[in-house]
C-alpha positions in Angstrom: -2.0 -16.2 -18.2 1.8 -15.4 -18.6 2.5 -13.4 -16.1 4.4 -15.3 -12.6 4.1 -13.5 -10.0 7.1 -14.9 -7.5 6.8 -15.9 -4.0 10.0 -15.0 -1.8 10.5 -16.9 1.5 12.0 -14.3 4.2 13.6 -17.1 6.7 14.8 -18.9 3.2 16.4 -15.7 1.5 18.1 -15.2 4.9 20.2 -18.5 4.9 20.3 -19.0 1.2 23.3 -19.6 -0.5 24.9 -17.0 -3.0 23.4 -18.9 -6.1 20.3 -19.4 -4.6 20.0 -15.6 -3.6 21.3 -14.6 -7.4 18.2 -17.2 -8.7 15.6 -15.4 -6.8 17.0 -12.3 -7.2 16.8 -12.4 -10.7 13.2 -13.8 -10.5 12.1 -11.1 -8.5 13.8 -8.7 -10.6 11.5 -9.9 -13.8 8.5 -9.5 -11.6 9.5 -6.2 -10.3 10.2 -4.9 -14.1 6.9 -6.0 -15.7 4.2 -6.2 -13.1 5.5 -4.6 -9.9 4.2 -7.0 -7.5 5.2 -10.6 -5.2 4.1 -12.6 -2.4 6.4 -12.6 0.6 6.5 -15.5 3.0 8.3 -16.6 5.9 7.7 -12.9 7.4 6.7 -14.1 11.0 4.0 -11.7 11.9 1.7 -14.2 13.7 -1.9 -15.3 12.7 -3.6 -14.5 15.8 -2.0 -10.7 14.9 -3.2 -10.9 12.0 -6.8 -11.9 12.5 -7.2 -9.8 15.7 -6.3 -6.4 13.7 -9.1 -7.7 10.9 -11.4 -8.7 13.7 -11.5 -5.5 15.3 -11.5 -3.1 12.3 -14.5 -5.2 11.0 -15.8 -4.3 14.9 -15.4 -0.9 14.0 -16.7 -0.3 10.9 -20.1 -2.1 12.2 -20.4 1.0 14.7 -23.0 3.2 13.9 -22.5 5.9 11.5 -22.9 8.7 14.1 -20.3 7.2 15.9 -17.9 6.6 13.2 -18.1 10.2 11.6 -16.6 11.4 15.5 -13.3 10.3 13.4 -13.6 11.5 10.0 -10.5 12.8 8.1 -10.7 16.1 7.6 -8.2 15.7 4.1 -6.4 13.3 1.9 -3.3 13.0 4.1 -5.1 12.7 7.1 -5.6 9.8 9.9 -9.0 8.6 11.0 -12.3 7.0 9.0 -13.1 7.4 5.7 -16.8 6.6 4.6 -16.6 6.2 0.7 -13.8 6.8 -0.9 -14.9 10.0 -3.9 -14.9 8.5 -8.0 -12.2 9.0 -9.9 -9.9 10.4 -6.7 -6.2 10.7 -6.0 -4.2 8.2 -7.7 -7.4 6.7 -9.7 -6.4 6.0 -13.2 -8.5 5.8 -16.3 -8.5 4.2 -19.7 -8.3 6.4 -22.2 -12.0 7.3 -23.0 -13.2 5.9 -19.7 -15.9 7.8 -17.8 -15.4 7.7 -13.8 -18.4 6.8 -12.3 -20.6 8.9 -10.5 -20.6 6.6 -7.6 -17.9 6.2 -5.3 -15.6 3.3 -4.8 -17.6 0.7 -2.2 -15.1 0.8 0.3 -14.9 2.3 4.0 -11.4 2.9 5.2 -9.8 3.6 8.8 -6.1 5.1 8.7 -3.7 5.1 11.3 0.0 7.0 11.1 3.5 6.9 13.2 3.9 8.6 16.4 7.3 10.2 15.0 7.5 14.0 15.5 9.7 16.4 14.1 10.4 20.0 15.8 7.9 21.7 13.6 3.9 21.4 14.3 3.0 22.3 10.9 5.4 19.7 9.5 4.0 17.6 11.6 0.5 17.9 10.6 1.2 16.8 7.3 4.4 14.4 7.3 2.8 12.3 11.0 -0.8 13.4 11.2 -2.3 12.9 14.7 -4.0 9.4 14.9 -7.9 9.8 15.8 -8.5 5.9 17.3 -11.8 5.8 18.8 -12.5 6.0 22.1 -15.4 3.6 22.3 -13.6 0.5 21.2 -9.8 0.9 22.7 -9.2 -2.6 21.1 -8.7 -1.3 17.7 -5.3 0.6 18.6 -4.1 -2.3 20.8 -4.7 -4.7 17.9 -3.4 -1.9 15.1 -0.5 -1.4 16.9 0.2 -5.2 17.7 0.2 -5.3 14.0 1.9 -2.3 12.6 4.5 -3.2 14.5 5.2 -5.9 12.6 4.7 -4.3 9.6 7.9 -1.6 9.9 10.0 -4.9 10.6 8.9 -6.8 7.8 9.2 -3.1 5.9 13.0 -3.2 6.8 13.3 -6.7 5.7 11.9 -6.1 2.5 14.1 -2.8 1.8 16.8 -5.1 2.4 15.9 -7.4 0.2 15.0 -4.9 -2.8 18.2 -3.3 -2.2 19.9 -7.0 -2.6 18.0 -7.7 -6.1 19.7 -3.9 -7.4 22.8 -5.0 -6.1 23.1 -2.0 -3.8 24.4 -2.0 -0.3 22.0 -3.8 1.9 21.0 -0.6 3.7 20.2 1.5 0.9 16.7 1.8 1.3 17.1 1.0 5.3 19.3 4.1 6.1 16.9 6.2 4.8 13.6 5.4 6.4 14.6 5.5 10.3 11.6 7.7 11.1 10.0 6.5 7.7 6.2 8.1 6.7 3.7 5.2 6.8 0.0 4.5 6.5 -2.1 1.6 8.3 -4.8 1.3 6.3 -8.0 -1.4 7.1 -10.4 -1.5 4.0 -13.6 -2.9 4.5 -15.7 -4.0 1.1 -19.3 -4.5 1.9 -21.4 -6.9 0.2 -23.8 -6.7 -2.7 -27.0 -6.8 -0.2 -25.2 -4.3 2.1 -24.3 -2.0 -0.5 -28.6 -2.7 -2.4 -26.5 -2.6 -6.0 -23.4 -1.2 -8.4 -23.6 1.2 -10.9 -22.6 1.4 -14.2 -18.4 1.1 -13.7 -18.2 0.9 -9.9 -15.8 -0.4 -7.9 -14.7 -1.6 -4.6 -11.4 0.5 -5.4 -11.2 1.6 -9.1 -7.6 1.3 -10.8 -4.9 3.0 -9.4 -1.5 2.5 -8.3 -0.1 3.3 -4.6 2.0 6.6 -3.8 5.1 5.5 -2.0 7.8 2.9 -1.7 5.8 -0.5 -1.9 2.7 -1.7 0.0 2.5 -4.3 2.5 -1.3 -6.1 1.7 -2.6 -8.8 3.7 -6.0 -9.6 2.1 -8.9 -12.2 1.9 -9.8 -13.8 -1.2 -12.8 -13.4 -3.0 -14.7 -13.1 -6.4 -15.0 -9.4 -6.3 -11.2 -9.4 -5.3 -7.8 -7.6 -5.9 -6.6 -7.7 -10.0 -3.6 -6.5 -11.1 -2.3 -5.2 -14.2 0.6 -5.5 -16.6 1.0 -5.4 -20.7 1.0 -8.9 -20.8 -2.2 -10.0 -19.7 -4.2 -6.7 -18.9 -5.9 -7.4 -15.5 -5.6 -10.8 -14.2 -6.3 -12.2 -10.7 -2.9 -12.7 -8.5 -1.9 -15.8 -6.3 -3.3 -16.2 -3.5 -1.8 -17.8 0.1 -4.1 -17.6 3.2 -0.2 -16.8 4.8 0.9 -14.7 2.2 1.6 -11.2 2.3 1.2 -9.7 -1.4 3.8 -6.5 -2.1 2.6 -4.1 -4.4 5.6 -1.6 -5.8 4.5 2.5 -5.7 5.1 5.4 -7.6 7.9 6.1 -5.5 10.3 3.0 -5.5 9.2 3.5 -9.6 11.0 6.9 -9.6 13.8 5.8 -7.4 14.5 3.3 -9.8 14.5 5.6 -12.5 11.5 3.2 -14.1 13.6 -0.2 -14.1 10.7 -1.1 -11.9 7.1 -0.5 -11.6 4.6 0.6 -9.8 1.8 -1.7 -9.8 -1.5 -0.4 -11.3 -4.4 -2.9 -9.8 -7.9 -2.6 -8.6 -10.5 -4.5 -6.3 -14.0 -5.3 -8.3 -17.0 -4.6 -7.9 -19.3 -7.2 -5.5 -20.6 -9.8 -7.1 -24.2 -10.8 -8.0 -22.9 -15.0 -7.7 -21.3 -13.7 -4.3 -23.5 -11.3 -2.9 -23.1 -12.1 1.0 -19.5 -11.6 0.1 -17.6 -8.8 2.2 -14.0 -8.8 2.6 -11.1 -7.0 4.8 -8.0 -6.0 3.7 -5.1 -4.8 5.6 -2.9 -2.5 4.0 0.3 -0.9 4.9 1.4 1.6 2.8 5.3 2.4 3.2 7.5 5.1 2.1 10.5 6.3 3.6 12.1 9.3 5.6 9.9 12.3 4.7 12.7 14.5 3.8 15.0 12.0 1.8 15.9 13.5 -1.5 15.2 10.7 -3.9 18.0 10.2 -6.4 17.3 7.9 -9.4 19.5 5.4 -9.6 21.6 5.5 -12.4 22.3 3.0 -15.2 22.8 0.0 -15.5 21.4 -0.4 -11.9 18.3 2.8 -12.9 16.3 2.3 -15.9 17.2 5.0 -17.3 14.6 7.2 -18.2 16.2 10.5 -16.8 13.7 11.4 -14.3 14.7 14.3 -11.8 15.3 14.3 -7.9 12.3 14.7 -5.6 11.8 15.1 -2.1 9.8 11.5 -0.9 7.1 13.7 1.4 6.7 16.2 -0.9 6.3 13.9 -4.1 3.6 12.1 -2.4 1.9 15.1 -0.9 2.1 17.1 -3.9 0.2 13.9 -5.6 -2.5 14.8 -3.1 -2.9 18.2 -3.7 -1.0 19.4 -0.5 1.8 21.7 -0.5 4.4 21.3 1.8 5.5 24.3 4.2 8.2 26.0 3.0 11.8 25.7 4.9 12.0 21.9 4.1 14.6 21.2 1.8 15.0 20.8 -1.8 15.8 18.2 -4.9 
């Protein structure tokens, strides 16, 4: 395989010296131009954070059905629990002459948004959707919000540090995403014998790449794991450190950049006949920025330049989902 796929020490970067910072900068830099992704370290959200938030989404998503559905979304921007995600959905992308499948991805999900609130309730609805945690296991929002916490500070930390590697003011991305739009998302992959079998092309989550800034993942490794994608290997299998927290680049930070970076295109596969007890958790924080920051590409040398116009953030991500955005907001 020739693609490296860098690991970046948080508590190291902070104390590093000027040559050391330019070293990893440019390392990450490579990274961030042809695959879109690295492993973070040294973050400091605690393990027993960490494996309480898995713990009690996997409590939740062994409820029973009936009880689950009380907290169905009710549409793609939505908070709440999601029972199979549809084939060939939002975001899903397809080789050229690839058929979706009629199946849908094997994954149950369980979303959970900020508590920000602007001045408009119909703004509000679709920039901070109201959270639907469930009241028969109260220990899910305790844990979730142990954990998100964490998450926006290690969000900051890494806007910093992106900001750094362009050579932009350090608060860049940072001044822009006080009351940033974010999704806490916990996936749950059942196993082969839970599932009873895959058809033809299914997935645990077919190929896609993420809608905003970057993505905060922490996940469990496994045979019918996370892939990624780039020109020079195709799909290959990423590093993997039980303390790790992988970042994935969105579609977002790819416009922003004016395509010097990329979004990562990856995919989780299917479960695995040599596996088939296997069923894995991931924790994913999906990160964009303040829903009404007009996003400027960055010029050249610093953009890639490939031209692209100003967009709202929200409103780019939204109008990826099919929603349209009240009118009164402001414009590119």
């Amino acid at each position: 395989m020739n693609t490296v796929i860098p690991s970046v020490d948080l508590e190291q970067w902070r104390s590093a010296s000027a040559d050391k910072r330019e070293r990893v900068a440019a390392d990450l830099d490579t990274a961030l131009r042809d695959t879109g992704m690295f492993l973070l370290d040294g973050h400091g959200v605690p393990r027993e954070v960490i494996d309480g938030f898995r713990a009690r989404a996997r409590e939740f998503f062994a409820l029973p059905h009936d009880v689950k559905a009380r907290y169905a979304v009710e549409s793609f921007h939505d908070s709440g629990w999601l029972e199979m995600h549809p084939a060939g959905g939002v975001g899903v992308l397809r080789e050229e002459g690839e058929e979706a499948p009629s199946a849908p991805d094997l994954h149950e999900s369980f979303y959970a948004s900020p508590t920000h609130r602007t001045r408009n309730p119909d703004l509000d609805r679709i920039y901070y959707p109201n959270n639907r945690w469930p009241r028969e296991m109260p220990e899910l929002k305790l844990a979730a919000d142990a954990y998100t916490g964490h998450m926006v500070r290690v969000a900051e930390a890494i806007n910093e540090l992106l900001a750094s590697v362009l050579g932009l003011p350090e608060d860049y991305f940072t001044s822009r995403a006080t009351k940033s739009t974010w999704t806490q998302n916990a996936s749950w992959y059942p196993s082969l014998n839970a599932v009873g079998g895959v058809a033809s092309g299914q997935l645990r989550n077919g190929p896609h790449t993420d809608l905003g800034t970057f993505t905060i993942l922490s996940r469990q490794l496994g045979v019918g794991g996370l892939q990624g994608w780039n020109e020079a290997d195709g799909w290959f299998a990423p590093p993997y450190g039980p303390d790790s927290l992988v970042v994935n680049l969105g579609d977002l930070m790819e416009h922003w950049t004016d395509g010097r970076w990329r979004a990562l295109k990856h995919r989780v596969l299917a479960p695995s006949p040599t596996a088939p007890d296997e069923e894995l958790l991931s924790l994913v924080f999906f990160y964009e920025t303040d829903p009404d920051t007009v996003v400027e590409p960055l010029v050249a040398p610093v953009g890639g330049g490939r031209g692209l116009p100003p967009v709202v953030a929200r409103h780019e991500v939204l109008r990826k989902l099919g929603v349209t955005v009240p009118t009164g907001g402001p414009t590119p």
